[in-house]
N, C-alpha and C positions, 0 to 999 in steps of 0.2 A: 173833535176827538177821532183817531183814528178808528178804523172799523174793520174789522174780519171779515172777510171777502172771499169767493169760490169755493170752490168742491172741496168736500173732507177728503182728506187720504189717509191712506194708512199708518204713513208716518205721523199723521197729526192726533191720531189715537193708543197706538202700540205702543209702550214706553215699556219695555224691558224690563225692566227693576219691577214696576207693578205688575206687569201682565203676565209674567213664569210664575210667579209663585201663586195669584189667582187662577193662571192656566191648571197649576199640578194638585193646587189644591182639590178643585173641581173632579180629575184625573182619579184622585186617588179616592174621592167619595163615590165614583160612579162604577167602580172596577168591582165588581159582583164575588168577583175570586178573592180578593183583599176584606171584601165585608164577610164572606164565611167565615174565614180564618185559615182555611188551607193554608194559603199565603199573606205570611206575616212580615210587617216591614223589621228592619232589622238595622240599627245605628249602625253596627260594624260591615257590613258592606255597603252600606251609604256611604260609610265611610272611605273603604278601600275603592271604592269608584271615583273619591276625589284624590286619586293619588295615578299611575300611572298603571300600567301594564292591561293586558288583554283577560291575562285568568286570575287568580286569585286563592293561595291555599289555605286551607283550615286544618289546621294539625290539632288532633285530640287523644287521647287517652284510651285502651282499651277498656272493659271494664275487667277485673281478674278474674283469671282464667277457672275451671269447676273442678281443681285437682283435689284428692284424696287430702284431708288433713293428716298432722304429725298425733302418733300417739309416745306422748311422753312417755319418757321412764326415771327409774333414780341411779343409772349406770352413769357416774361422772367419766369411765374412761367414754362415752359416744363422742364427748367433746373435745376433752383432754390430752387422749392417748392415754396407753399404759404404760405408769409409769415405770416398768422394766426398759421401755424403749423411746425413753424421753417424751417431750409434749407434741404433738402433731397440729397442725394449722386449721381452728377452726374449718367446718364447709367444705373440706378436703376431699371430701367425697368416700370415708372410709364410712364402714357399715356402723349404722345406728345413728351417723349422724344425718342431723337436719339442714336441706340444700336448699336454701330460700330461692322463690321462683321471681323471674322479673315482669313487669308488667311491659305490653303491647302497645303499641301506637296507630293510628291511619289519619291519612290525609283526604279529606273533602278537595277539589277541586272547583271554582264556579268560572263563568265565564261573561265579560263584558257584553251586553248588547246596544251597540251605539245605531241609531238611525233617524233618519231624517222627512219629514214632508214641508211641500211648499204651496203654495195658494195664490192665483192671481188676485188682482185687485177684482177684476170680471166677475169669479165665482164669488166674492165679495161682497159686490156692490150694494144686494139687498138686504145683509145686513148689515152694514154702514147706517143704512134708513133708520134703524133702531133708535130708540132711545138711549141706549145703555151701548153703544155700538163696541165698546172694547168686552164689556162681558158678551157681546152677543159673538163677536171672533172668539172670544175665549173658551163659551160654552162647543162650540163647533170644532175648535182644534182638539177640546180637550174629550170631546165623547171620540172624537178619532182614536186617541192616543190612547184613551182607554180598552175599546174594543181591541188596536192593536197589542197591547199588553194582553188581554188576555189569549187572542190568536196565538202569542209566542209559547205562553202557559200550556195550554192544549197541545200547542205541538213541541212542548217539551214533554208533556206526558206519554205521548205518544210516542215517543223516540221510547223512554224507561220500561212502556210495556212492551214494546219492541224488542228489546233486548232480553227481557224477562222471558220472552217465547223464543229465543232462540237457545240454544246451546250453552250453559256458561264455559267460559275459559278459565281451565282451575277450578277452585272452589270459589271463584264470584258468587253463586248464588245457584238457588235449586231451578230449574227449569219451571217454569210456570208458577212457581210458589207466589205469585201476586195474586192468580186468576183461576176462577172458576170458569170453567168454560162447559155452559149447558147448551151451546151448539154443536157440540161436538159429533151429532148423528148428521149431521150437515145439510140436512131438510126438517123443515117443520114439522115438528109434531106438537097439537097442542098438550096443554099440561105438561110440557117435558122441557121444549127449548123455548120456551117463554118467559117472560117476569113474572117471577114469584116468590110468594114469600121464604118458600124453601128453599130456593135457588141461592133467593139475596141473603139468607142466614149461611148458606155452601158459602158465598164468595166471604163472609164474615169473619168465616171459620178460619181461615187462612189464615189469621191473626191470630189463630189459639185463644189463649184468654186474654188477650188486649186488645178482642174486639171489640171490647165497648170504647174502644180510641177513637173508632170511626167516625164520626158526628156528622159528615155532611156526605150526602150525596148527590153526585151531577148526572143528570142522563136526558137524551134526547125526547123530544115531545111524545112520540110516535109508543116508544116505554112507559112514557108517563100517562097518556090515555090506557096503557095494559092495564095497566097498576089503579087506575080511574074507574077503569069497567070491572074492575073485581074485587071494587071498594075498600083498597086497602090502605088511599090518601087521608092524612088526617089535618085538615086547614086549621092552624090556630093565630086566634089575631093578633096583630102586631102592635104589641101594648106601645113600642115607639112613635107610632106614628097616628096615635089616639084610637088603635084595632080599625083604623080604613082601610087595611089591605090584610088578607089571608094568608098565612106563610105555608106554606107546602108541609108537613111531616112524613115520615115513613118508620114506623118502630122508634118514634124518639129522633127521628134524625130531619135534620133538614135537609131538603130536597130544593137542586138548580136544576131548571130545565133550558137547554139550550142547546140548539140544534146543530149548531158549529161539532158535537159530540160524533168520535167516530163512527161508520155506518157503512158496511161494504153494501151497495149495493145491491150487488148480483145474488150475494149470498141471505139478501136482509139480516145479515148480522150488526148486532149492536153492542156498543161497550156503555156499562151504566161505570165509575167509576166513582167511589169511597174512598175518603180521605178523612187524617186526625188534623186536631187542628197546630197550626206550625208544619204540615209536612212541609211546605214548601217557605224558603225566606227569600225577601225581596230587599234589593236597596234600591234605591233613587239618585242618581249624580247629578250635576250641574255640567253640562258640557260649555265650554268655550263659546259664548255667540249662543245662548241658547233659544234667542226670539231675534230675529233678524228681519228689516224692511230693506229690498232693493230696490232699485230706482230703475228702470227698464225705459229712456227715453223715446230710443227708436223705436218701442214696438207702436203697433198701428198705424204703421206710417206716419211714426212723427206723435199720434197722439200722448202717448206714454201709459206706463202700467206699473203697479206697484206689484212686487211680490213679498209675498210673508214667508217666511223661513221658519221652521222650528224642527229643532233637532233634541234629542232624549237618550241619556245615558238610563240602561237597568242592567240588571243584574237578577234573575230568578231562579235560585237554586233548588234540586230536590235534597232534601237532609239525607245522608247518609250514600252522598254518590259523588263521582268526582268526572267532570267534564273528561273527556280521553280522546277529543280529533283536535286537529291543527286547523284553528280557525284565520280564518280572513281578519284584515286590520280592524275592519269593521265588526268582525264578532260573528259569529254563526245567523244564517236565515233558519226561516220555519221549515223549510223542507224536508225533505226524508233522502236527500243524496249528501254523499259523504263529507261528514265534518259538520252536518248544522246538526238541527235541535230536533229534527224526528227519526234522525239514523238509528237505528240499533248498535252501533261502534259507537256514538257518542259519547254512551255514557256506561258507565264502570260502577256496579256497587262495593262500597268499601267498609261498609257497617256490617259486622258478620252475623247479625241475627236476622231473622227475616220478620220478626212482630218489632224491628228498630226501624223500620221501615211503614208509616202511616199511610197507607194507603191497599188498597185493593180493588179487584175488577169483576166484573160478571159478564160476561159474556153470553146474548142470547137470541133469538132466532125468531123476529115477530112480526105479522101478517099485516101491515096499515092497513 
């Protein structure tokens, strides 16, 4: 009987059909932004990603507008005319009568992000050894793709506050109406540019009374030790996971700490950022060749090398904002130059309330 002989490779593991959808499954349990809820996945632009083009519109409804109601009366000529001078065209616009008003529309815009990583067989090889050696590349590609998802995340928020502090064009939006900002003496003082409770119910407030929408908050370690030393964390266990792991609260909210969070330096300024849940919706595509093995003969002189391919269509929109640069075929990077996802021109708000918008910021000023 024949016998299976020499080195595993990667083709003799990877099979495509099974390993994408074990890869994204993994992908999307691991992604910390998607288990809050900020970011919800969303059939319809999972949808619109298996179909073609770069952005994507969402056209919706205003809600009606807060005009003065009609006070009736029992005058038939308001409607009629007087009949000295024949009957006049409903709506005509003559006095008393009633000019029905029409409803408003805006358009969401979102924007493809397609990209790609590869993997030699080399960086490989030790988990080959594995047991389990297709979930062991699978768990590997897929914390990658995870963490890069949320990289994109962040530096989509940070493009939104970006624009939020600058100038709006028109009535886009109030000027800083996202953020409190209790650095604004621009050196430390404590009790003033610090995390605090007062502060975090200022940036709250900004929502008016739809701040209890807030429910999760993100903010770097360096915050969260503030907030630590002035005993205002409240750990409650994680009945999922039989209470072996403590979940962070703050006033009822759950707390992500993660240091990826912005942080000028120089200034020790920090952004703790507040979010409802759905502010953000996500979709998921299948791209073309989404897990790819190449066959690399000549490398090593001759040895040869396998390369793994995997490439990822998303899609992560803010609600109530519509993409506005001319992105690349591939779709906007994470940077903050023109056209990606941390520009302040990127993105355009198109929801004309500011509590239609789930999210808010604090900005503060703290000493590691």
């Amino acid at each position: 009987m024949a016998q299976n002989v020499g080195a595993t490779r990667l083709v003799d593991v990877v099979v495509p059909e099974i390993f994408n959808p074990y890869m994204q499954n993994i992908t999307e349990q691991k992604t910390r932004i998607i288990q809050s809820g900020a970011a919800v996945m969303d059939a319809a632009i999972s949808q619109a990603l298996a179909g073609a083009g770069l952005t994507f519109k969402t056209p919706s409804f205003k809600d009606l507008d807060d005009d003065d109601e009609d006070i009736m009366t029992d005058d038939y000529d308001d409607v009629y005319g007087h009949p000295t001078f024949g009957v006049s065209l409903p709506y005509a616009g003559t006095l008393g009568n009633s000019i029905p008003n029409k409803i408003g529309s805006l358009t969401e815009i979102s924007v493809r992000l397609s990209r790609h990583k590869s993997w030699s067989s080399v960086q490989l090889a030790s988990v080959l050894a594995g047991k389990d050696p297709m979930g062991a590349i699978g768990n590997r590609t897929a914390y990658y793709w995870a963490r890069k998802r949320q990289n994109a995340f962040i530096a989509m928020v940070k493009g939104i506050v970006a624009d939020n502090q600058a100038a709006p064009t028109g009535s886009e939006h109030v000027q800083n109406d996202l953020i409190f900002n209790a650095a604004a003496p621009g050196v430390f003082q404590q009790g003033v540019t610090e995390f605090s409770t007062a502060n975090f119910l200022r940036a709250c407030l900004t929502m008016g009374d739809s701040q209890e929408d807030l429910g999760l908050v993100l903010m770097h370690s360096v915050v969260f030790h503030k907030a630590q030393l002035n005993n205002l964390i409240e750990f409650v266990p994680d009945a999922v996971n039989n209470n072996a792991v403590d979940i962070p609260f703050f006033l009822g909210r759950r707390i992500i700490v993660d240091d990826a969070m912005p942080v000028d330096v120089t200034g020790k300024i920090f952004q703790t950022w507040l979010f409802g849940a759905g502010a953000f919706r996500m979709g998921v595509g299948s791209p073309d060749h989404a897990t790819e093995v190449e066959r690399a003969p000549r490398a090593g002189r001759g040895a040869g090398m396998d390369i793994l391919h995997t490439r990822v269509e998303w899609c992560i929109h803010p609600v109530g904002y519509k993409y506005a640069g001319t992105a690349a075929s591939g779709g906007p990077d994470n940077t903050a130059t023109t056209n990606n996802l941390a520009h302040l021109d990127s993105w355009v708000r198109v929801y004309p309330e500011r509590k239609q918008i789930k999210m808010a910021v604090l900005q503060t000023i703290e000493l590691p």
